[in-house]
KOLDONU-447151 format. One record per residue (C-alpha): x, y, z; residue in one letter. Coordinates in steps of 0.2 Angstrom, whole numbers, plus 2048, in hexadecimal, padded with zeros to 3 digits. Each point is the difference from the previous one (the first is absolute). Layout:
// residues N
XYZA;...
// end
This chain:
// residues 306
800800800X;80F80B803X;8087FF7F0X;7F18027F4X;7FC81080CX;8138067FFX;7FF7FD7EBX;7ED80A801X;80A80E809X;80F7FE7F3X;7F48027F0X;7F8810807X;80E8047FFX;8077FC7F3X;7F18057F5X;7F880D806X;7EE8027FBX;7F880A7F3X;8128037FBX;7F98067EDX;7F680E7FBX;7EE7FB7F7X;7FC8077EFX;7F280E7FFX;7F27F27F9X;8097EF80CX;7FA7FA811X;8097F680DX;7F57F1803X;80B7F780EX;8127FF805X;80C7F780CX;8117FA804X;8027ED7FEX;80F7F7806X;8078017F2X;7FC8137F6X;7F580E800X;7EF7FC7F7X;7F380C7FAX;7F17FF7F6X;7FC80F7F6X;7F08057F2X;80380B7F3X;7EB8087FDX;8048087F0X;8097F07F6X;7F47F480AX;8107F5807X;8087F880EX;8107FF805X;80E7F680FX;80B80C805X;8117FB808X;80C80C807X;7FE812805X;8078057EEX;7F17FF7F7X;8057EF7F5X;7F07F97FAX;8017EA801X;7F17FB7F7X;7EF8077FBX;7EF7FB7FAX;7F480A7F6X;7EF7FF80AX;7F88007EDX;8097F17FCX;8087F780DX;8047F07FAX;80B8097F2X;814803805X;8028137FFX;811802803X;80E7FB7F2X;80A7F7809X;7F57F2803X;7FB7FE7F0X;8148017F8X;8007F180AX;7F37F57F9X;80D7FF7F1X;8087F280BX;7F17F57F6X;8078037F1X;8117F5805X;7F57EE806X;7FB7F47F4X;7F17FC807X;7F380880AX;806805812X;7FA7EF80CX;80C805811X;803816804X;80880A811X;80180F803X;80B80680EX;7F780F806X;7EF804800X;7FE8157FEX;7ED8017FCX;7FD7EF7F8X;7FE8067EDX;80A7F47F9X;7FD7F1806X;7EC8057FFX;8038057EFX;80C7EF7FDX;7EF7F4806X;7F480A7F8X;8057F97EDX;80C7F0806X;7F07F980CX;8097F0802X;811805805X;804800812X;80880E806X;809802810X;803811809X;80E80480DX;7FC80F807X;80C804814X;7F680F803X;7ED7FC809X;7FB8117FEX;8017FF7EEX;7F67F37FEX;7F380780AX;80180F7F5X;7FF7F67F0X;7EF7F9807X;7F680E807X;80680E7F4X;8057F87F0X;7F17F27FEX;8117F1801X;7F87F1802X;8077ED803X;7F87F17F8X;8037ED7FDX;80F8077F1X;80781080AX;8077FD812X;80780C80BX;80F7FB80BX;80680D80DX;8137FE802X;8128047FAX;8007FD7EEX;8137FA801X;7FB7F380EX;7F27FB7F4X;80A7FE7F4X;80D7F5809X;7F47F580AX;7F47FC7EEX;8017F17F8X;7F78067F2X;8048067EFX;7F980E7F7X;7FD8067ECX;804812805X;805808810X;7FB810802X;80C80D80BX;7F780F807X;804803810X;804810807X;80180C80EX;7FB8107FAX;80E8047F4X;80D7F2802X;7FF7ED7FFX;8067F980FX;8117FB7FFX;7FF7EC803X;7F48017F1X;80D8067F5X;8127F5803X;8047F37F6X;7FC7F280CX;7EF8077FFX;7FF7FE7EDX;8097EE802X;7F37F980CX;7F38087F4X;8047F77F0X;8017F0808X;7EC803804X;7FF8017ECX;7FB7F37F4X;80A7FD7F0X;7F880E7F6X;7FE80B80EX;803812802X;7FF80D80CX;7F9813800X;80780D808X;7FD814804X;80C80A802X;802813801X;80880A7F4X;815804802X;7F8814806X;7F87F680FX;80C7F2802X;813800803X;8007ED7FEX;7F97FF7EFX;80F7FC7F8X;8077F380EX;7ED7F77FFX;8047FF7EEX;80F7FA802X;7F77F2810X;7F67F97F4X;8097FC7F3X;80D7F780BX;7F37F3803X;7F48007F2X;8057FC7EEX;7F780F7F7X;7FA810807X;7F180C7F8X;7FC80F802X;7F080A7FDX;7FF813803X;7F2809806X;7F780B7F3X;7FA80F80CX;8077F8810X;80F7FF809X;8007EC802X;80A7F47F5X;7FB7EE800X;80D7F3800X;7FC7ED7FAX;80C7F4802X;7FE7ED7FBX;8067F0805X;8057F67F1X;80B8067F2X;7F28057F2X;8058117FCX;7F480A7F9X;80380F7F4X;7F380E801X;7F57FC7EFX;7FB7ED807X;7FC80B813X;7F480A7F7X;7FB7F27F4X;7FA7F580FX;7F8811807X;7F68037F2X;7FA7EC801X;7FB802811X;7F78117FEX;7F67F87F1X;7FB7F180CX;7FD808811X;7F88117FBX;80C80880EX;7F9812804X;8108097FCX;80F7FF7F3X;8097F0804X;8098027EDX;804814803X;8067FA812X;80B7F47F7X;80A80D7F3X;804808811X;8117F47FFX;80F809806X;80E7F6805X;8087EC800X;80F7F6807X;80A80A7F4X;7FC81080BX;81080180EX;80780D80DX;8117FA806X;7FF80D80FX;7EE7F7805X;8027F6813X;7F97EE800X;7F380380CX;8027F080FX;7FB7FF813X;810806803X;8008107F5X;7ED8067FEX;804812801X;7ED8057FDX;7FA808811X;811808800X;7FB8097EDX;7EE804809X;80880980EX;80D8087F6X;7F48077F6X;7F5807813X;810809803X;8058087F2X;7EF80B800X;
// end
């Protein structure tokens, strides 16, 4: 009882409340300090949205329009849905290592019913959120589990078509999710053909963009890379096997699968968004490991310096 009063006490903190200033049309429906993060729900009147809120620096995590809410609005998740464009076949076993407000893996089980999709999410109070203000719901395909997505990881037995990586604390992925012996543990939770998805923030917002680069292509054979058009996310895709995969058969499978699933946005136009391959290196770039994960050390360098 002492510690989780002692962390309550730390997160106040930590992340003071209503540490963000509202637009002229934007309400605040709830906010708390979780264990973990500051956490705040906002709505936006005039554009008729909702939005999760992390930090005191106004970064916007996820959002649903209340017109359509079973659509993704933000780019970034639907950059990532390109991942489908690198499986054979139809998606049978999915993770996602972090939770946010659910709109992936909703949007995932609403056109593949029959895939079973497993969520690790080591926050509480985001999954509470996700349910009361973001209509995430579980069913017999899409389960929940509330833990450390490394520790899920490690301890599974399972294997997985595609692992999706989403997990972050405001603006930084935590570190262990990062290191190389993260990414090890995580391909041997793939099958044959397996890939996995990753966001991650642009170089302007992330001084170990070049080193993550540089992480996965230590343990993965090819590494892809899809810029955001209006955003400032890039998506990486790395696959298990050794199939590489030039940009004209990407968009070739993404045109197929538009044709056959009727997604409702641009999985082809997502696909021209191509940026880089293995061929892409930066020989100043730090192999990320549990030794050397220097990303809280980036975030805080970046508090001091303004």
């Amino acid at each position: 009882m002492f510690n989780k009063i002692y962390l309550t006490v730390l997160c106040s903190l930590l992340f003071p409340l209503s540490g963000f200033a509202l637009g002229p049309s934007e309400k605040l429906l709830t906010e708390k300090n979780s264990l973990y993060q500051y956490i705040a729900v906002t709505e936006d009147a005039a554009k008729h949205e909702r939005y999760l809120r992390s930090n005191k620096k106004d970064l916007i995590q996820g959002g649903i329009s209340l017109d359509a809410p079973a659509k993704m609005l933000f780019e970034y998740t639907r950059t990532a849905f390109v991942s489908l464009a690198f499986l054979p076949d139809d998606p049978r076993d999915v993770l996602f290592a972090g939770l946010g407000i659910g709109a992936m893996p909703r949007y995932l089980n609403s056109y593949y019913h029959e895939a079973n999709i497993d969520v690790v999410e080591i926050d509480t109070d985001i999954i509470q959120v996700a349910k009361e203000y973001f209509y995430f719901k579980e069913n017999k395909n899409l389960k929940i589990h509330a833990g450390d997505a490394r520790q899920f990881v490690k301890r599974s037995k399972k294997k997985y078509d595609i692992i999706f990586l989403d997990a972050y604390q405001g603006d930084y992925i935590p570190f262990h999710l990062t290191t190389v012996e993260f990414l090890r543990e995580v391909k041997s939770r793939l099958k044959d053909n397996g890939v996995v998805v990753s966001n991650i923030l642009s170089p302007y917002r992330n001084k170990f963009f070049d080193s993550m680069i540089m992480t996965y292509k230590k343990i993965f054979p090819y590494l892809y890379i899809f810029k955001g058009k209006k955003s400032g996310n890039f998506i990486f895709v790395v696959t298990k096997n050794f199939d590489l995969k030039d940009k004209d058969g990407i968009e070739a499978a993404a045109k197929k699968l538009q044709s056959l699933r009727q997604f409702d946005f641009d999985l082809p136009e997502t696909a021209s968004r191509f940026e880089y391959s293995m061929a892409y290196e930066w020989s100043g770039a730090n192999i990320l490991t549990d030794d050397f994960a220097p990303v809280n050390l980036y975030k805080y360098q970046d508090s001091e310096a303004k």
